[in-house]
Backbone as a ProteinNet text record, in pm:
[ID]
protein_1_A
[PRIMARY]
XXXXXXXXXXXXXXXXXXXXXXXXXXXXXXXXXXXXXXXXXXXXXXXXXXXXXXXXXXXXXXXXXXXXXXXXXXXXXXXXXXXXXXXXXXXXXXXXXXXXXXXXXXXXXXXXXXXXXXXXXXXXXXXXXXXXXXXXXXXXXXXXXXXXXXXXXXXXXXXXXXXXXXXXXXXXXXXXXXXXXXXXXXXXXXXXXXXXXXXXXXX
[TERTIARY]
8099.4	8087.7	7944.2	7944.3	7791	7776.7	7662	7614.7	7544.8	7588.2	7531.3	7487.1	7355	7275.2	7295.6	7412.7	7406.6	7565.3	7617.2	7774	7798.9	7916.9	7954.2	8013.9	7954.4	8010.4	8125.1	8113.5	8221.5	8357	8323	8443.8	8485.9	8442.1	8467.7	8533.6	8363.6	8342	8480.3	8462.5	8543.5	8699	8738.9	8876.6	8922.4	8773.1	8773.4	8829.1	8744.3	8728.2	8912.5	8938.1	9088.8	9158.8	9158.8	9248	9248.1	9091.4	9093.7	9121.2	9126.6	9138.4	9015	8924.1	8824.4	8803.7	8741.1	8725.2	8867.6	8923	9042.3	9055.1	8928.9	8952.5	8885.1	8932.7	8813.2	8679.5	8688.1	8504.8	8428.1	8490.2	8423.6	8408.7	8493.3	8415.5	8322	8368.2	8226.1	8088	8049.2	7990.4	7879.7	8015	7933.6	7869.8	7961.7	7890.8	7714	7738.4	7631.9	7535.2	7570.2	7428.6	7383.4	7448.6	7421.2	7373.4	7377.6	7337.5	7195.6	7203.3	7079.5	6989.1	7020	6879.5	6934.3	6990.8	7001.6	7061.6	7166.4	7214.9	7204	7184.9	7154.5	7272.1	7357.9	7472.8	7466.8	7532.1	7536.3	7679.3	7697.6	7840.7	7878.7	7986.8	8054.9	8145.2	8120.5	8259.7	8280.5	8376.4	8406.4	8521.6	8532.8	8579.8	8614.3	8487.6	8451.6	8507.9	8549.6	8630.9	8555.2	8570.3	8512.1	8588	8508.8	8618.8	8535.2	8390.9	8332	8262.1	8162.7	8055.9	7969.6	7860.3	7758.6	7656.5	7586.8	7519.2	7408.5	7312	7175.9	7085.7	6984.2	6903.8	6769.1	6672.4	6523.7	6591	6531.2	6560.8	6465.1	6463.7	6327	6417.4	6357.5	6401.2	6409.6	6389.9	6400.6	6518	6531.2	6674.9	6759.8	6841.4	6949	6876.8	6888.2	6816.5	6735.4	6650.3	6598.5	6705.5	6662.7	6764	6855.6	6875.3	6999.3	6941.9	6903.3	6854.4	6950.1	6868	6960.7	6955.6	7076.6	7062.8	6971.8	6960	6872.8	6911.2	7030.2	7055	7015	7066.7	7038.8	6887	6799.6	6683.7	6591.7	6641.6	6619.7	6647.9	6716.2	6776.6	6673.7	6667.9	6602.5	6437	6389.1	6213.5	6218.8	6333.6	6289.1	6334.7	6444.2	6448.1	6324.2	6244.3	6197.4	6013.2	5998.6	5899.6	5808.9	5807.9	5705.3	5726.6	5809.8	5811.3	5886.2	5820.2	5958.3	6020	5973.4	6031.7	6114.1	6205.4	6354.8	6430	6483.3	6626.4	6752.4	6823.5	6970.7	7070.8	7132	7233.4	7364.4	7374.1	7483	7616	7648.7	7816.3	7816.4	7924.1	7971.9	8099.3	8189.4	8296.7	8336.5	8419.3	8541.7	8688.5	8684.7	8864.8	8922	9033.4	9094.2	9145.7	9181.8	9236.7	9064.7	8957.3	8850.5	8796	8855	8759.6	8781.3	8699.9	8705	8644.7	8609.1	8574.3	8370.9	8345.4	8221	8121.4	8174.6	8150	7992.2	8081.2	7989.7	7865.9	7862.7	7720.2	7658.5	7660.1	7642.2	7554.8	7643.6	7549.4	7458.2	7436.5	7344.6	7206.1	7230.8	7150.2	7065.1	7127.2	7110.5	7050	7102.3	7005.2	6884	6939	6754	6670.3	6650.7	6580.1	6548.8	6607.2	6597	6521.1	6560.8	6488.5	6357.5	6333	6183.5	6086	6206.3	6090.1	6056.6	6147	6082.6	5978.3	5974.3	5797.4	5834.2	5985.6	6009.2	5997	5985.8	5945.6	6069.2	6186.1	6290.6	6410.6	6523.3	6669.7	6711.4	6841.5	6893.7	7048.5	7106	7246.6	7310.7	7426.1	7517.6	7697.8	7736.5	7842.1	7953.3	8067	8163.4	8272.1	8284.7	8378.1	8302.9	8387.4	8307.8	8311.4	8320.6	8272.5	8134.2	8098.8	7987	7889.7	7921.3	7843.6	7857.8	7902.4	7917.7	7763.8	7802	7674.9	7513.2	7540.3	7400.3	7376.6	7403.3	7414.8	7373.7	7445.2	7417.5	7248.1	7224.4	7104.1	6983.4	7017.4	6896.4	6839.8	6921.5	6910.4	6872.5	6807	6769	6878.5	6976.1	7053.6	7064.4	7107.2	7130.8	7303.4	7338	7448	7485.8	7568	7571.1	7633.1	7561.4	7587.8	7728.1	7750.3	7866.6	7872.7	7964.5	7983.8	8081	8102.5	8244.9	8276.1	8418.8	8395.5	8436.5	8492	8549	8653.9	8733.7	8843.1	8901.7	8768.8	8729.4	8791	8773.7	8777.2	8666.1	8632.4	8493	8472.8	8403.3	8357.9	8222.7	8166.5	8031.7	8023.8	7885	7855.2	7761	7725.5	7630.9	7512.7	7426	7297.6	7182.1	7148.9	7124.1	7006.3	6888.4	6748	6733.1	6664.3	6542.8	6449.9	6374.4	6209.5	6189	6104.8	6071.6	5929.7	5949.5	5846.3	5692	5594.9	5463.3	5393.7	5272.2	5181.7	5101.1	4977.7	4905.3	4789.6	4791.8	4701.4	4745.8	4908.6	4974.4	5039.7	5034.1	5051.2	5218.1	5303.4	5438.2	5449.7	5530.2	5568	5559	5488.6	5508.3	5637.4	5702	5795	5740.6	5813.9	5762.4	5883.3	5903.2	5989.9	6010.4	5936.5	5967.4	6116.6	6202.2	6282.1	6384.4	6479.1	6598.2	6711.4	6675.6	6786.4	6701.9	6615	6520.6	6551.2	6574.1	6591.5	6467.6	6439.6	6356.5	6363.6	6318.7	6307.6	6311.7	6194	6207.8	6284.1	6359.7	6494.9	6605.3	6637.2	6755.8	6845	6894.3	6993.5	7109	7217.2	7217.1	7186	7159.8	7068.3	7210	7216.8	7297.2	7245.5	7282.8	7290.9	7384.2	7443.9	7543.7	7494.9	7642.4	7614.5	7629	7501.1	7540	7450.8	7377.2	7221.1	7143.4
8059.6	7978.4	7929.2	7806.2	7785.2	7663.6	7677	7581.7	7494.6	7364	7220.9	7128.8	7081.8	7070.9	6876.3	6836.8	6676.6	6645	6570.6	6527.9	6358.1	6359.9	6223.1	6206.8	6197.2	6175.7	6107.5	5975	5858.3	5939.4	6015.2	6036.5	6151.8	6240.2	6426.8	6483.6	6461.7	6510.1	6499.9	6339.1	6292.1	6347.5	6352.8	6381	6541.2	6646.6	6728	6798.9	6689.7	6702.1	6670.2	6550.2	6518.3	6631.2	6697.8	6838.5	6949.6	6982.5	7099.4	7049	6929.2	6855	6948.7	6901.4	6948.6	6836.1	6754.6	6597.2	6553.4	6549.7	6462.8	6358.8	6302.2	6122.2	6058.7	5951.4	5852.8	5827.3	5831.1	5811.5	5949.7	5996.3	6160.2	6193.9	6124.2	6122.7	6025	5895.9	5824.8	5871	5942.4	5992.3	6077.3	6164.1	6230.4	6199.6	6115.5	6048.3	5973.2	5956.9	5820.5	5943.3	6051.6	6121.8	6195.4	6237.1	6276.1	6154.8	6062.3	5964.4	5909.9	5905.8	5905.1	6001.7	6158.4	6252.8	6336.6	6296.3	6372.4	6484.2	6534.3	6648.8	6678.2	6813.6	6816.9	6926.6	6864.7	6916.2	6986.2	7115.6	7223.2	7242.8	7219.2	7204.8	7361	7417.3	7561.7	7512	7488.9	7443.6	7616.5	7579.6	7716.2	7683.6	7665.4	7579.7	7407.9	7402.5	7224.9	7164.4	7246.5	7188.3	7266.8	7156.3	7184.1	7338	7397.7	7541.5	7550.1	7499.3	7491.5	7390.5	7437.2	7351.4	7410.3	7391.5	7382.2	7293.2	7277.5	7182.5	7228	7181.3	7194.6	7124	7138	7041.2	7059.1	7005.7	7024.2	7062.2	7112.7	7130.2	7176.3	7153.9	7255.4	7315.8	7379.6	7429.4	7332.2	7211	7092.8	7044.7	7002.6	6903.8	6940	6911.4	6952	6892	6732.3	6623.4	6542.6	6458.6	6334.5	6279.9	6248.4	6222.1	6303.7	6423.8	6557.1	6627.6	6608.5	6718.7	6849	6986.9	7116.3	7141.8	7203.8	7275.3	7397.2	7413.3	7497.8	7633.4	7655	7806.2	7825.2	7728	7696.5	7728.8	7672.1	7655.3	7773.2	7848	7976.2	8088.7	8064.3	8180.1	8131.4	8036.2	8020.4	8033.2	8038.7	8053.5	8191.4	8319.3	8421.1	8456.1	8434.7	8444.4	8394.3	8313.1	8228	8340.1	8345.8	8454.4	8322.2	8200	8058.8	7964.9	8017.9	7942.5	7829.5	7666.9	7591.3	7472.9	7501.5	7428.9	7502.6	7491.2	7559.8	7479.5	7589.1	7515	7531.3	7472.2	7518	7515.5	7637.1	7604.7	7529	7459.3	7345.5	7397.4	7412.6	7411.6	7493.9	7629.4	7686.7	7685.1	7656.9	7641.4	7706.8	7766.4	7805	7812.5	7770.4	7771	7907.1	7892	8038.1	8106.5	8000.7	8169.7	8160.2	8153.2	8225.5	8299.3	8313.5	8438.4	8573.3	8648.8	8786.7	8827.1	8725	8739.7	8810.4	8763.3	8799.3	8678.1	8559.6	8410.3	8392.8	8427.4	8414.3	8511.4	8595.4	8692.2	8619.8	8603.2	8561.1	8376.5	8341.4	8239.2	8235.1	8346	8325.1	8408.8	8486.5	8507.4	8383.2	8302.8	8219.7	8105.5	8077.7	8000.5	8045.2	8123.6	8226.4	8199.9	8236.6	8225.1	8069.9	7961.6	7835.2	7791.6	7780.3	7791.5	7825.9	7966.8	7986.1	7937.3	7909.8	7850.2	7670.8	7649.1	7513.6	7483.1	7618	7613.1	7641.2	7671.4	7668.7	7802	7797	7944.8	8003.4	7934.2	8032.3	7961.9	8067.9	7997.2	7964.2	7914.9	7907	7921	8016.7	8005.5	8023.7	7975.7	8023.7	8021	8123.3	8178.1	8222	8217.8	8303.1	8363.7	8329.4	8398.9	8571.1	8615	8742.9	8772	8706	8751	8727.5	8590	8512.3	8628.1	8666.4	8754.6	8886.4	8951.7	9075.8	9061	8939.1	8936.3	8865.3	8818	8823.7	8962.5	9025.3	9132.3	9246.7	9234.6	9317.2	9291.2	9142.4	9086.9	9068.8	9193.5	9169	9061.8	8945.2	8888.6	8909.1	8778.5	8891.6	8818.8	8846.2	8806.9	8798.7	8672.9	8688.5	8594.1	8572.1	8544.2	8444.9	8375.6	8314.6	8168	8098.6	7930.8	7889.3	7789.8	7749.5	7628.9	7617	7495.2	7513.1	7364.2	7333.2	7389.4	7483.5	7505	7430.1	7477.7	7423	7338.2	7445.5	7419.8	7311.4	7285.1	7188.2	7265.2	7377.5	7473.1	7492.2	7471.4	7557.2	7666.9	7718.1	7865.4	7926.4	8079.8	8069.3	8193.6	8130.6	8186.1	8296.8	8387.8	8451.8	8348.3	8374.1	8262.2	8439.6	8377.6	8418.7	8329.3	8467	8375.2	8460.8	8435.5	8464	8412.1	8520.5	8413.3	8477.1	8372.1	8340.1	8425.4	8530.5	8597.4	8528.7	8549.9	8524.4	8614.3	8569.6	8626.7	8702.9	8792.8	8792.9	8737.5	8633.1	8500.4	8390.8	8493	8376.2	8236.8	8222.3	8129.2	8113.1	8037.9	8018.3	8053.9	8165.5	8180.6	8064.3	8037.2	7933.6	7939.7	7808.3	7825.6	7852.1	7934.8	8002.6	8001.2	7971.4	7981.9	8052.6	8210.1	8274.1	8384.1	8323.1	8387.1	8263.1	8306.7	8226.4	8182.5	8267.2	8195.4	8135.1	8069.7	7957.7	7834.8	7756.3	7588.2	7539.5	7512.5	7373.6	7277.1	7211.1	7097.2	7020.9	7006.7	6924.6	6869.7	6983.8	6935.4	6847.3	6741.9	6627	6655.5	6592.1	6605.6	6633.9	6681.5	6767.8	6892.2	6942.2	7084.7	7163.3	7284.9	7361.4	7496.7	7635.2	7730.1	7872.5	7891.9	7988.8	8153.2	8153.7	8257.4	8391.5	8510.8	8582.4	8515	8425.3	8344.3	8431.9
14887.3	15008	15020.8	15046.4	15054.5	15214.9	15271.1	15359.3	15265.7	15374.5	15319.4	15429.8	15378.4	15491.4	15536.6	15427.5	15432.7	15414.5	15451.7	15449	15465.4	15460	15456.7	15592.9	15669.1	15844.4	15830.4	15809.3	15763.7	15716.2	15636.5	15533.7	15540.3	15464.1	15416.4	15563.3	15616.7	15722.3	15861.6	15882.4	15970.8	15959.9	15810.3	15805.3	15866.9	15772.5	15836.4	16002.9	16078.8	16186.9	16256.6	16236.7	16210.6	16204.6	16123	16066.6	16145.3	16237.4	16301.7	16467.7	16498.4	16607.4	16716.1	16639.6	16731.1	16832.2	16809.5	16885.8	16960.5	17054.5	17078.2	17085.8	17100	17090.3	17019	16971.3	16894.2	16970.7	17076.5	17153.4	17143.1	17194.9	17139.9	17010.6	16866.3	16748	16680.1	16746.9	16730	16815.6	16951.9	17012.6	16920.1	16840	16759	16663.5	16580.8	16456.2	16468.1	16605.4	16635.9	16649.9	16723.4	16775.4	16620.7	16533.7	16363.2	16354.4	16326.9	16258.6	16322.7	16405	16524.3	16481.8	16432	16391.5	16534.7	16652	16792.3	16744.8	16640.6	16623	16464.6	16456.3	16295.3	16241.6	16157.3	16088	15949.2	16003.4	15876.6	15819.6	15715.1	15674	15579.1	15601.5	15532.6	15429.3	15319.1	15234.5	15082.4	15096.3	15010.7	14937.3	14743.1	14652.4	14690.5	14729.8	14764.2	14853.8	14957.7	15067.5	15186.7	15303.5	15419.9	15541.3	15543.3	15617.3	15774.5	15793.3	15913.7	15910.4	16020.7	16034.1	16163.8	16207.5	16290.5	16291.2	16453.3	16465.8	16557.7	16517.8	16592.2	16649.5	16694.1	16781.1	16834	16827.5	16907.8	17073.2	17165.1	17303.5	17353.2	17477.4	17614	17715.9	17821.8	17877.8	18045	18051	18132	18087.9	17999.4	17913.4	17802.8	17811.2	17654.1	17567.4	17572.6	17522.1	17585.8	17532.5	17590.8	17756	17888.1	17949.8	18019.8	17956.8	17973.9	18042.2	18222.8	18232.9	18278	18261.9	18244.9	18430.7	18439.8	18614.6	18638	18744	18804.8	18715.4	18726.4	18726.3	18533.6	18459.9	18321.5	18346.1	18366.6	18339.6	18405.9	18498.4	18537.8	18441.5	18358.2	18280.9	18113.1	18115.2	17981.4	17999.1	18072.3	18158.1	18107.2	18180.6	18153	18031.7	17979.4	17805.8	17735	17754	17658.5	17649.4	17793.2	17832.3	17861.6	17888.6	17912.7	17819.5	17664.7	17585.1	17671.4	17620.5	17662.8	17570.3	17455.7	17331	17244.8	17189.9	17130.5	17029.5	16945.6	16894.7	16942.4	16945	17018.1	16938	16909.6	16811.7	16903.7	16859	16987.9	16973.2	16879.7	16830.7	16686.4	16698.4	16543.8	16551.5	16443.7	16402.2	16258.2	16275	16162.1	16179.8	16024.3	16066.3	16029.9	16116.3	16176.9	16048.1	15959.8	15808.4	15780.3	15786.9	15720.5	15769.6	15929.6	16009	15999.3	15981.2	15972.2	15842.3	15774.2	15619.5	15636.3	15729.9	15752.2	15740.5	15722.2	15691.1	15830.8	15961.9	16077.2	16051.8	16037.6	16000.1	15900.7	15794.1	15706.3	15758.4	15826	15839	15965.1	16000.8	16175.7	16058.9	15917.9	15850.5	15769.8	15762.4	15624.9	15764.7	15895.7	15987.6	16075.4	16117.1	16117.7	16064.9	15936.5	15829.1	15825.8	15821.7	15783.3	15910.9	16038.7	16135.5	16115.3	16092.6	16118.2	15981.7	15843.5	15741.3	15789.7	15896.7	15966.5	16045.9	16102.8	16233.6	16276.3	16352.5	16516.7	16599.6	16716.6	16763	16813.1	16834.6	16897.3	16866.4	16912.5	16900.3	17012.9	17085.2	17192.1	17133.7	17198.7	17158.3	17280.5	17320.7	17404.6	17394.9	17392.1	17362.1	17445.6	17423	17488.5	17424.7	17272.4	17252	17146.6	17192.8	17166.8	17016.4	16905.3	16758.9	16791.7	16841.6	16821.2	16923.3	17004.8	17136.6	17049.6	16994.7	16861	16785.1	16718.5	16624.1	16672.2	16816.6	16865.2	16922.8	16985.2	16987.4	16914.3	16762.4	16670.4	16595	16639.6	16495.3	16641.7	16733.4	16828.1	16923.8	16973.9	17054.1	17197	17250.5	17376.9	17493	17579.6	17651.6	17790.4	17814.7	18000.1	18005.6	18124.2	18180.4	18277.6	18272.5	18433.7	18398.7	18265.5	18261.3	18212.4	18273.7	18293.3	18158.8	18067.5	17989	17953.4	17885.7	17839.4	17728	17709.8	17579.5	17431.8	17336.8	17204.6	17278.7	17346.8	17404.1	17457.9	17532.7	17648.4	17752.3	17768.9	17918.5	17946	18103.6	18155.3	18136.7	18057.6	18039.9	18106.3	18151.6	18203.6	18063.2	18038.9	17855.2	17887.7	17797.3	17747.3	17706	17735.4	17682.3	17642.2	17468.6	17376.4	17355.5	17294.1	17278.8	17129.9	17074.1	16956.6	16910.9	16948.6	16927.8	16720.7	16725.7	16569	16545.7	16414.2	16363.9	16382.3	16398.7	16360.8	16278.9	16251.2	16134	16236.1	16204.1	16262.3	16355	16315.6	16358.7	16447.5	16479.2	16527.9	16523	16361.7	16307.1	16269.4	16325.3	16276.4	16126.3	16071.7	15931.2	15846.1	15753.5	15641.5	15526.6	15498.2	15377.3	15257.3	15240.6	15075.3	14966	14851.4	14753.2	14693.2	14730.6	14690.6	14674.9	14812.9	14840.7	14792.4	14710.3	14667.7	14770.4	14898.5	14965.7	15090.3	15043.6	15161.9	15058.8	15157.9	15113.3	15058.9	15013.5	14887.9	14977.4	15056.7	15130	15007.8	14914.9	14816.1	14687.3	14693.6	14619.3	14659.9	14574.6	14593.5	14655.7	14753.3	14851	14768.6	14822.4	14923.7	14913	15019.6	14981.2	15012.7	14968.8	14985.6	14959.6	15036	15024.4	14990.8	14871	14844.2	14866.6	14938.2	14936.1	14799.1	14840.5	14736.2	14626.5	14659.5	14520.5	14537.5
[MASK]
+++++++++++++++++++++++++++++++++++++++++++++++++++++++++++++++++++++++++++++++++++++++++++++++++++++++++++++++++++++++++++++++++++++++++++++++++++++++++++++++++++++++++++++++++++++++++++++++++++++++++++

């Protein structure tokens, strides 16, 4: 199984999406396409014998706005102040997905390992996750997250859910200096290697 850090929105991808009826409408999948394509959301693809089985998506964020424009509610932005400890720049993991015969395989651990890691060989100082179904609340949980309660969002489902909101702040050096990428570790991405980048698991 490997993550892939580039796809064919248009195509692979889209049909994908088709199949698990995540999106219900055509505006809500052009919505998406446009904000990937835009740079607004950054897409991690799960394929395992060359076919698509998930996906996740990520994003720059603060603790004022989702995005540019988006601003967050009171009670949101109360809860991420004291998670963050003042920090107010973030990543947000926006959206994880798998399909239902691959769960339980350990697929989800496996990749909150393999984005961690990618995260902090980028600069960034923290995660933002928020959750409700409880594998995903299991393994923040288990990999030390720091947690609070209360926010309300829409889910996969498109049911209102009120989530677990999940932080992790990103290692530093002594100097305080955001971790640098190093190649020394085989399962950190090569920025500089030819698209598409991909990560298997078990390299």
């Amino acid at each position: 199984m490997r993550f892939m850090l580039d796809c064919d929105v248009d195509g692979e991808f889209r049909r994908y999406l088709r199949t698990i009826e995540f999106y219900k409408s055509e505006d809500e999948l052009k919505r998406f396409e446009a904000f990937v394509k835009a740079k607004l959301f950054n897409l991690i693809v799960w394929k395992e014998n060359d076919k698509i089985i998930g996906h996740a998506v990520w994003h720059e964020s603060n603790t004022e706005e989702h995005r540019k424009g988006d601003p967050r509610d009171k009670v949101d932005r109360e809860i991420l102040e004291k998670l963050l400890g003042g920090r107010k720049d973030f990543v947000e993991l926006h959206e994880v997905w798998l399909m239902k015969e691959h769960r339980g395989k350990g697929y989800g651990k496996e990749f909150f390992e393999f984005f961690e890691q990618f995260i902090r060989c980028k600069g960034y100082d923290s995660i933002v996750f928020y959750a409700y179904h409880p594998a995903a609340i299991a393994i923040c949980r288990q990999r030390g997250y720091r947690e609070d309660y209360g926010v309300e969002e829409v889910g996969l489902e498109r049911e209102k859910q009120t989530c677990h909101v999940f932080s992790l702040p990103m290692e530093k050096t002594e100097t305080g200096k955001k971790k640098e990428t190093t190649n020394s570790n085989p399962s950190i991405l090569d920025q500089t290697r030819p698209r598409p980048l991909s990560y298997e698991l078990g390299s």
